[in-house]
N, C-alpha and C positions, 0 to 999 in steps of 0.2 A: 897297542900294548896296554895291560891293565894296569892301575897306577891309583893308590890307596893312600889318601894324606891321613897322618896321625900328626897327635900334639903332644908333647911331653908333659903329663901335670907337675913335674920338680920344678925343670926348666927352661921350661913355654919351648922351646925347638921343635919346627918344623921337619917328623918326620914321613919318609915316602917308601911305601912299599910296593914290590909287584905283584902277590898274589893276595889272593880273597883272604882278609881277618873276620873271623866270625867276633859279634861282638860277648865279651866277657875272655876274652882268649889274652891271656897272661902274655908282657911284651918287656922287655928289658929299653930303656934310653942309652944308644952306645956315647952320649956324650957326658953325662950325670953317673951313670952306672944303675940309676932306680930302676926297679920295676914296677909295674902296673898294667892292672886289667881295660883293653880296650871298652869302653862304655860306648851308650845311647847318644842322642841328637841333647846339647845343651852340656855336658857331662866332659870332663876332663880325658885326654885319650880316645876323643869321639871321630870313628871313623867315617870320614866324610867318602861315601861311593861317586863314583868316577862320573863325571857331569856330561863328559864330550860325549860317551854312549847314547845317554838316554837324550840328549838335544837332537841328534842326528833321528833317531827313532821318531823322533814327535814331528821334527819335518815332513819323515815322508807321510806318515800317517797324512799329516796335514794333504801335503800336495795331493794324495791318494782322493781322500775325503775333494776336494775341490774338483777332480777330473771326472770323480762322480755326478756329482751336482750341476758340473755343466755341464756337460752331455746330457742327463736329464732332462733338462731345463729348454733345452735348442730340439729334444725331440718332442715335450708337451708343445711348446709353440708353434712347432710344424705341424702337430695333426689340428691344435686349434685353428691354424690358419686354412689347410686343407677344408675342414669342415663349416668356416666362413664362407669361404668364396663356394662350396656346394651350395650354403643354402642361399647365396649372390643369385647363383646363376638360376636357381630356381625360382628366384622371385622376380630375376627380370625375363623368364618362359613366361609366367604369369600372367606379368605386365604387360608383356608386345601381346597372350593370346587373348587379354581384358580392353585392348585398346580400342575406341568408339570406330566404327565404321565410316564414320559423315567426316567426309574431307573438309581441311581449313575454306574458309571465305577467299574467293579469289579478286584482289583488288584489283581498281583501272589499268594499271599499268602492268600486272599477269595476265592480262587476257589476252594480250596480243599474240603473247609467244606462251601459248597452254603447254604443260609439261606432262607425258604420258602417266595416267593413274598408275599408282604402286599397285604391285600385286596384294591382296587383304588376304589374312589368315583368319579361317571363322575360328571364334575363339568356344571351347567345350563349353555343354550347356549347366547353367550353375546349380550348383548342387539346392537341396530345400533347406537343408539344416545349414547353420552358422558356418561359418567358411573356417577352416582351419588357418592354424598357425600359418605353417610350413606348407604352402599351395601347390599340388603337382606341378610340376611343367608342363605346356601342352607339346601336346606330341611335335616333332621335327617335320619340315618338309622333307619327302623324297627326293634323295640324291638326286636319281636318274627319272626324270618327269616324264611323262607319255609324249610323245612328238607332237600330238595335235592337244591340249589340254585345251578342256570347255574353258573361251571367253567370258567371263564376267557380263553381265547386262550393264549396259551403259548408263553413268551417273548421270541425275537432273541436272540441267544446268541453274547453278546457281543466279540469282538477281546480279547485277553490278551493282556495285558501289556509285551511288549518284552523287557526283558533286553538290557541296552546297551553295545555294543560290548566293550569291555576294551582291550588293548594295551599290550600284554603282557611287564611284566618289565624286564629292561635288566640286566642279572646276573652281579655281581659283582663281579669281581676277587678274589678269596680266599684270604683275607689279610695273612699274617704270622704271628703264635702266640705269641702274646707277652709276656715274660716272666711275671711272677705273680709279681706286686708291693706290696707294705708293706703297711700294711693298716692303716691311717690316721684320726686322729679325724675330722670330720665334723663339725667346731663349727660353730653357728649360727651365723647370722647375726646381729650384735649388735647394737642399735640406743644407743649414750651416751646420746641424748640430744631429748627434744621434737624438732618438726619442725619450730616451730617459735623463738625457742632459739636458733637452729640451724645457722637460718638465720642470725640472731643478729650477732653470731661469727664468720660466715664468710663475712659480712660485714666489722667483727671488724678487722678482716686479711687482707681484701684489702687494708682498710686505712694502717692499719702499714707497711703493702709491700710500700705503695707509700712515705708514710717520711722516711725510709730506704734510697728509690730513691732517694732522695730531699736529704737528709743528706750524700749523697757521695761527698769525697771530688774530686777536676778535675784530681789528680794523679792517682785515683780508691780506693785509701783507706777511710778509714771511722777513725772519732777520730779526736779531736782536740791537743792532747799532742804535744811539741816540746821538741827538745833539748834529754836528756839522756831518759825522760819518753817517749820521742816521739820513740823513736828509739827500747825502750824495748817494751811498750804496741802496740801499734801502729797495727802491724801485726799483734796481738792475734786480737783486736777491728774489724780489715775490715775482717778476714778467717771468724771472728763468724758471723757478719753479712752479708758475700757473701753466708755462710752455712745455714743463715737462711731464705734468698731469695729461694734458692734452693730446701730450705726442706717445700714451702710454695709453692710449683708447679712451680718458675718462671723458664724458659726453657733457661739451660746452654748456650745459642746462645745468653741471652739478652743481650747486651750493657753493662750493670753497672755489671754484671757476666763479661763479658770478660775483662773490664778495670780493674776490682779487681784482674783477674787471673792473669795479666799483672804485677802489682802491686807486686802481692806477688812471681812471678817466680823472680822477679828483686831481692827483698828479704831476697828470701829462702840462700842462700849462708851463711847469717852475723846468721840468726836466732840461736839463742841460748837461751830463755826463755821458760819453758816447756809448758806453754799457748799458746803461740804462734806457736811453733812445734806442739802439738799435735790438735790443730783446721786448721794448715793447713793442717796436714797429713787426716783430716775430708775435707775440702772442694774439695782437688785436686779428693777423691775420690768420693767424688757425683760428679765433675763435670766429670766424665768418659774419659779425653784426657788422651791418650795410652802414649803422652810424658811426661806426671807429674809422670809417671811409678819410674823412678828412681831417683826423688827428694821424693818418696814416701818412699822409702829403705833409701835414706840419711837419713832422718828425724827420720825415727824408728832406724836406729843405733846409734843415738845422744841421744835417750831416754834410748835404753837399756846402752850406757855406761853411763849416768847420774843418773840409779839409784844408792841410798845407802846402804847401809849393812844392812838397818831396814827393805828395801824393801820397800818403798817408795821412793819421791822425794822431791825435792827443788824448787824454784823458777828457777836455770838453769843448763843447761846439756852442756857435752863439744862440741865444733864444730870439726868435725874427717876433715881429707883429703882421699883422693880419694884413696890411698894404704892402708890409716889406716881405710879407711870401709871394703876394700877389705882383709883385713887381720883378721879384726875381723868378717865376715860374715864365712870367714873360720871356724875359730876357734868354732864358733855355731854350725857348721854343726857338726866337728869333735866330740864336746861334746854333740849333741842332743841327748837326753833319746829315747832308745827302747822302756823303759814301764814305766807305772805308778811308779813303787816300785822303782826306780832311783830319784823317786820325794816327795813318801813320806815314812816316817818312819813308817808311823801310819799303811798304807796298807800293810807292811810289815809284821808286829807281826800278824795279821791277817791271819792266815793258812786256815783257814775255808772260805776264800772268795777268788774266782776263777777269776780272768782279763782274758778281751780277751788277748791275744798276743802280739798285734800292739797297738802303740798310735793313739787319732786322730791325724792327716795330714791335713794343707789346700790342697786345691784342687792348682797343682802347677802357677802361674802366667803365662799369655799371651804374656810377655814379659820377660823371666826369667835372670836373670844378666849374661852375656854372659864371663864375662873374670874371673867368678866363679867354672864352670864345663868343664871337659874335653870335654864333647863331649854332643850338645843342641838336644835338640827334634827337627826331620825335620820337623815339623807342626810348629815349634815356630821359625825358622832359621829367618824368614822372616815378621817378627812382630816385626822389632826392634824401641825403637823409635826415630823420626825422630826428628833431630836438634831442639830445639827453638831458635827461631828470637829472643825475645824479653830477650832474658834470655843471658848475658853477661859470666854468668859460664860455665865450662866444666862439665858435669853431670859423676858424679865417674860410672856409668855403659854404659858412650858411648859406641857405636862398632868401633872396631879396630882391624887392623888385628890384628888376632891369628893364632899362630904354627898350625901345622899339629894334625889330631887325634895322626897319626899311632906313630910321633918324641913322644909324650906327652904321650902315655900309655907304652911309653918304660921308661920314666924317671919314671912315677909313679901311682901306680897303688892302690893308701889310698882308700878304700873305705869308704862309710859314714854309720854310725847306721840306719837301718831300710830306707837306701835308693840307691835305684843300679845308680844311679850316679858318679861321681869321681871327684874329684878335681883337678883344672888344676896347673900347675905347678907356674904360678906369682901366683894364691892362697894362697901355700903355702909358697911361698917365702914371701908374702905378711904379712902370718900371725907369719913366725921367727923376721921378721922385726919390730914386732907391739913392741910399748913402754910400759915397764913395766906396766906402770897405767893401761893402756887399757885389756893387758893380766891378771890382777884379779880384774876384776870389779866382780860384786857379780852377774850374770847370769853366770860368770863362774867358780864359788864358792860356786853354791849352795847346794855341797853334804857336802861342813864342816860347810857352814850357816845354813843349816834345825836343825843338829844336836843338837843346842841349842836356847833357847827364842832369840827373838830380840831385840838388846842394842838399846833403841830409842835415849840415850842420845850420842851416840857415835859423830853422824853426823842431821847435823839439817834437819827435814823434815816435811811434813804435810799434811794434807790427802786432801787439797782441791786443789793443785799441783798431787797427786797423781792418785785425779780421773780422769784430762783428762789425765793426760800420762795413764791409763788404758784405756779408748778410742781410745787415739792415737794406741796402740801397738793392739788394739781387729780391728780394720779396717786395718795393716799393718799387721795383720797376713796372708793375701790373696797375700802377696805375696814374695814370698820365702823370706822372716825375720824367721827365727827360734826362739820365745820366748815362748817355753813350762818352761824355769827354770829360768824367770823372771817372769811370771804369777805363779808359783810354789811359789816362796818368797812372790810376794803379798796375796796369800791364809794365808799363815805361817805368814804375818805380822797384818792380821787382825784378824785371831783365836787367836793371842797372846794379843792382846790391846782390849780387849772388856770393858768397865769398868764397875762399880759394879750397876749402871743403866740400864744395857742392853746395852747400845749401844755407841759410838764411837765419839771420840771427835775432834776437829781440831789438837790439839800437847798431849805431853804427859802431865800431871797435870793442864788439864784443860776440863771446863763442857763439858758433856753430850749437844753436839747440832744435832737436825733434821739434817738439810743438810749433817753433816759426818757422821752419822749413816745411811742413804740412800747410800751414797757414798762407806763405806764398804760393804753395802749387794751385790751390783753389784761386788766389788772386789770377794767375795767370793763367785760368779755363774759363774767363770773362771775355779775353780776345774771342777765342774760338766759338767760343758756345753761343755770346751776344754781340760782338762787334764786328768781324767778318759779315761778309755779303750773305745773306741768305732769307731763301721763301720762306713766309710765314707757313707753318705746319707740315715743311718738307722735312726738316731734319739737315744739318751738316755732314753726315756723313763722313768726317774727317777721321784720319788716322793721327790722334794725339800725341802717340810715342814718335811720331815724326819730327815734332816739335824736340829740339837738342836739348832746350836749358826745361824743360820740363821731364824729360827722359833723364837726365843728371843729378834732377834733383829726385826725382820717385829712387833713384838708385842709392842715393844718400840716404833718404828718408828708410831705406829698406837695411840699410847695414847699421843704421842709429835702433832700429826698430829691435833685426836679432839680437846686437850687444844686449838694451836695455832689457827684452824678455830672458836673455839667456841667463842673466845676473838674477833674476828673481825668482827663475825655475829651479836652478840649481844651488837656489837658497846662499848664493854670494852678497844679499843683501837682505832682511827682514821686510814682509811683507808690508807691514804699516808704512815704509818710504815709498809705496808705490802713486805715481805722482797720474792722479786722475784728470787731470787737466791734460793731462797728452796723449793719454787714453783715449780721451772723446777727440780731440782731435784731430788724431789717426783716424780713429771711426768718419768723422764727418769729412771729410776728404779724399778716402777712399769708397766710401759711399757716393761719393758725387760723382766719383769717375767709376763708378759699377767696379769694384774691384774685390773679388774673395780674396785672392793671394797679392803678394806683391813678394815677387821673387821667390815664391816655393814656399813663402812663408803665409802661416793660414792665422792671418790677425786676429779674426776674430774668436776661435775655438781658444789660442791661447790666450785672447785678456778676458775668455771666461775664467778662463780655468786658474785667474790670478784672484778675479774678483769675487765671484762666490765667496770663497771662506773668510772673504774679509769684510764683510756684512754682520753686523751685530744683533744684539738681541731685539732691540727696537727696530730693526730693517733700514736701520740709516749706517751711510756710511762716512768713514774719517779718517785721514790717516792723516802722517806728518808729513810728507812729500808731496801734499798738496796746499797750493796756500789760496784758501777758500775764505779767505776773513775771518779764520776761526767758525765760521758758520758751517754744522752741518747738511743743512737742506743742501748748499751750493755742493757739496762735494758728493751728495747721495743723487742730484742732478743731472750730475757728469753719468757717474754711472748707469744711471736708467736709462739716460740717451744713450749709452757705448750697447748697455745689453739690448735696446729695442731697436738698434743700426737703426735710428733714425736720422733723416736726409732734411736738412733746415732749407736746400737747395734745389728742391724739386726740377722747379722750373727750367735751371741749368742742368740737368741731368739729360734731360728727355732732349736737349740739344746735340750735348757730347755721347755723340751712338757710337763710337769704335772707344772701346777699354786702352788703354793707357798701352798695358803689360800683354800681351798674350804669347 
């Protein structure tokens, strides 16, 4: 229906009509009573023409206009396509009737089984002028062929393909057979880290390698202490951070490596605090000089006489003289155990379980203590080591002359437990001489000390002294140090202190903490790994988590481990209380038993992902939760050892072949 809006100009009302107003046509307002002439577009009484018509019109137009176009559009396509594939097909007539007559080469291996020649299409003869675009086809074969069609003349045969002459190869000399080795788990190749995380950490390691550099003092030590704290920490502070340039790939020839070496050869003489002994007896041996040999034996006989009767240690151990190591190196030989059962009680009652024979043995030293044995290996006569320059002391295993074999096995002929060696004659002069104290330290008391629990309250000790003297004495075991029945006490001091938590505390009546509960697991992978019965260079082969109180405690160590990450991922405690001393500890202990997880949980990805951001601008790190002496170097230390998982335990690792957890 048509339908005509006007507007009143008196009283603006909307009104509607139904048929056609020519514009100027006189209209009355039935609501006002005005009149007025319908006007123009803009203009008062302006009749606006009906919308709905003319929309409908312009649709179809439209859709009209579209059916056109496509339809169009779908028939140029089809004849272009049609006229494609004509001139296709014309130029592949072309092609088959252009194609060379002379059949492919027929290699060695076609000649045997010949495949009948195709039939050839002679191809038209080519025209003289320029070849056109668009090339006729050549004509089609006949449907219907003649019955007998003329054979083809038979093709030349081709040459074969001659192989090439080859060089005969020249035999090889029969090797000789090498005896069968003992077969070796093959473990894979392990990524701990994606590769752009990767990056990040070793990044994060070069910086802290270079403020290491930067934080060296001009003497070569490291640490700011003076006065008594200078003189006690001071050495521990520069061996750990020479130890952890070293254990970070920097090459024992650098500069701040040799001033430090310099540093502590000067020293070593006064040292008497077990930190400091047992991190240099750690550095002298990564840095591999044949002359730190026998400041390497002082240092471990200063530990084994400092331990206590709990079988632990203290903050310090006695400083020996050069007769009284020599005297008590004796006395180790003469009392070293045959066999396990000399060690423990337990293996004893045990009838039903069969030891090999022999104990393990390090493999003997390159430079072995000369004024110790009657008569030296002639392969080792000439490995002695040579003076140091910088070192003011007399090293208690110089070379000196020594008596005669022949004068020397006339005086005496002791032979030693489970070793065809003999001890020289100032050995045992050395070792009647030794003073009371020294002759019953508890390495040489440990068959009436195993026999009962260990009195912790006797003599003060504490397991965070104790783990590096276990360090120290697990690297000075390589070379002729006897301490199979001082690692015998430390097994026996930590089966006896486990507390009702699982796990192991810093002294006696107090908490259950991480760090000393990692600290005893490593104490007690000494049994297994060095003390048990086993061939040199076979490997134990033993399942670890068999072991109860070492299985109890990895479990504890593993529910201490989630708490304290989950508190600092989830931001329940400020990242600067993260306590880096437990950190590395975790690291080096889980490292020793080859361990990525412990209990589903991946230690090492998460104490990256604590420690990165907590690295400063200088590339040292600090925080309050760790008590470093206030010294950064020690606490940026911790770190470089957690992020380069490096293993201070080598030697015990390559023992303990079966993982703990699997």
């Amino acid at each position: 229906m048509l339908t005509v809006h006007l507007s009143c100009p008196c009283c603006s009302r909307a009104l509607l009509s139904h048929r056609l107003i020519a514009p100027g046509e006189r209209l009355r307002c039935p609501k006002c009573g005005s009149w007025f002439r319908a006007g123009g577009s803009g203009e008062s009484g302006t009749v606006t023409a009906p919308r709905r018509g003319r929309g409908i019109l312009l649709a179809w137009l439209v859709f009209i206009g579209f059916v056109l176009l496509s339809g169009g559009g779908i028939a140029v396509l089809a004849s272009l396509g049609n006229r494609e594939k004509g001139q296709g097909d014309e130029f592949v007539g072309w092609a088959k009737s252009s194609r060379p007559t002379t059949p492919s080469p027929v290699g060695p291996e076609d000649s045997a089984h010949p495949t009948p020649a195709p039939t050839i299409i002679a191809a038209p003869a080519a025209p003289s002028g320029p070849l056109p675009r668009n090339p006729a086809p050549s004509p089609a074969p006949l449907r219907n062929p003649p019955a007998d069609p003329p054979k083809p003349p038979p093709l030349p045969e081709l040459p074969r393909r001659q192989p090439e002459p080859t060089t005969p190869a020249k035999e090889k000399p029969a090797e000789p057979a090498k005896p069968p080795t003992p077969a070796r788990r093959e473990e894979p190749e392990i990524h701990w880290l994606p590769a752009n995380i990767q990056k990040q950490v070793d990044r994060s390691i070069d910086r802290g390698i270079e403020f290491l550099r930067r934080r060296q003092n001009a003497d070569g030590s490291w640490g700011h202490q003076t006065a008594a704290a200078g003189m006690r920490y001071t050495p521990g502070i520069t061996a750990l951070s020479a130890l952890t340039l070293l254990e970070c790939g920097v090459s024992p020839k650098d500069a701040h490596v040799r001033s430090a070496a310099r540093y502590l050869r000067q020293r070593m003489p006064e040292l008497t605090n077990t930190y400091s002994i047992s991190l240099a007896i750690l550095f002298f041996d990564r840095l591999g000089d044949e002359s730190d040999v026998a400041r390497i034996r002082s240092l471990a006989l200063r530990l084994i006489a400092g331990q206590r009767t709990s079988g632990g240690w203290d903050y310090s151990c006695p400083k020996l003289k050069a007769d009284e190591e020599l005297g008590l190196l004796a006395l180790l030989y003469k009392d070293r155990p045959t066999t396990s059962l000399d060690l423990f009680a337990e293996e004893r009652k045990r009838e039903e379980t069969k030891l090999d024979s022999e104990l393990y043995r390090p493999r003997p030293s390159k430079v072995p203590p000369l004024e110790l044995f009657l008569a030296q290996d002639p392969t080792a006569t000439n490995r002695n080591p040579p003076a140091a320059s910088d070192s003011p002391d007399k090293a208690p295993f110089s070379r000196e002359p020594q008596a005669s074999a022949a004068s020397d096995k006339q005086k005496t002929l002791e032979s030693l437990p489970g070793d065809s060696r003999r001890l020289s004659k100032r050995a045992l002069e050395a070792a009647d001489k030794l003073p009371e104290a020294l002759r019953h330290i508890p390495a040489l008391r440990s068959a009436e000390l195993l026999r009962e629990p260990p009195d912790f309250g006797e003599q003060r000790t504490d397991n965070s002294n104790t783990q590096f003297a276990i360090l120290g004495l697990l690297t000075a075991e390589n070379y002729d140090v006897p301490m199979e029945r001082a690692m015998a006490l430390l097994d026996w001091r930590f089966r006896n202190s486990m507390t009702l938590q699982g796990g192991w505390n810093y002294r006696p009546n107090t908490p259950t903490t991480p760090p000393m509960t990692a600290a005893a697991l490593m104490g007690l992978a000494l049994k297994h790994g060095l003390l048990l019965p086993n061939r040199r260079g076979r490997g134990r082969d033993i399942a670890v988590h068999d072991d109860e109180i070492i299985h109890r405690g990895f479990l504890t160590l593993t529910d201490m481990l989630k708490d304290y990450y989950s508190a600092f991922v989830f931001q329940q405690f400020p990242l600067d209380q993260l306590d880096l001393y437990f950190l590395w500890t975790v690291e080096r202990v889980a490292v020793l038993y080859n361990l990525r997880e412990l209990e589903n949980l991946e230690w090492y990805p998460t104490g990256v992902q604590l420690l990165l951001p907590l690295q400063r601008a200088d590339g040292s790190w600090s925080t309050k939760g760790t008590s470093c002496l206030g010294e950064p170097s020690v606490a940026s230390s911790f770190a470089l050892l957690f992020l380069k998982r490096s293993n201070l335990a080598r030697g015990l690792t390559e023992r303990l072949r079966a993982p703990v957890a699997e």
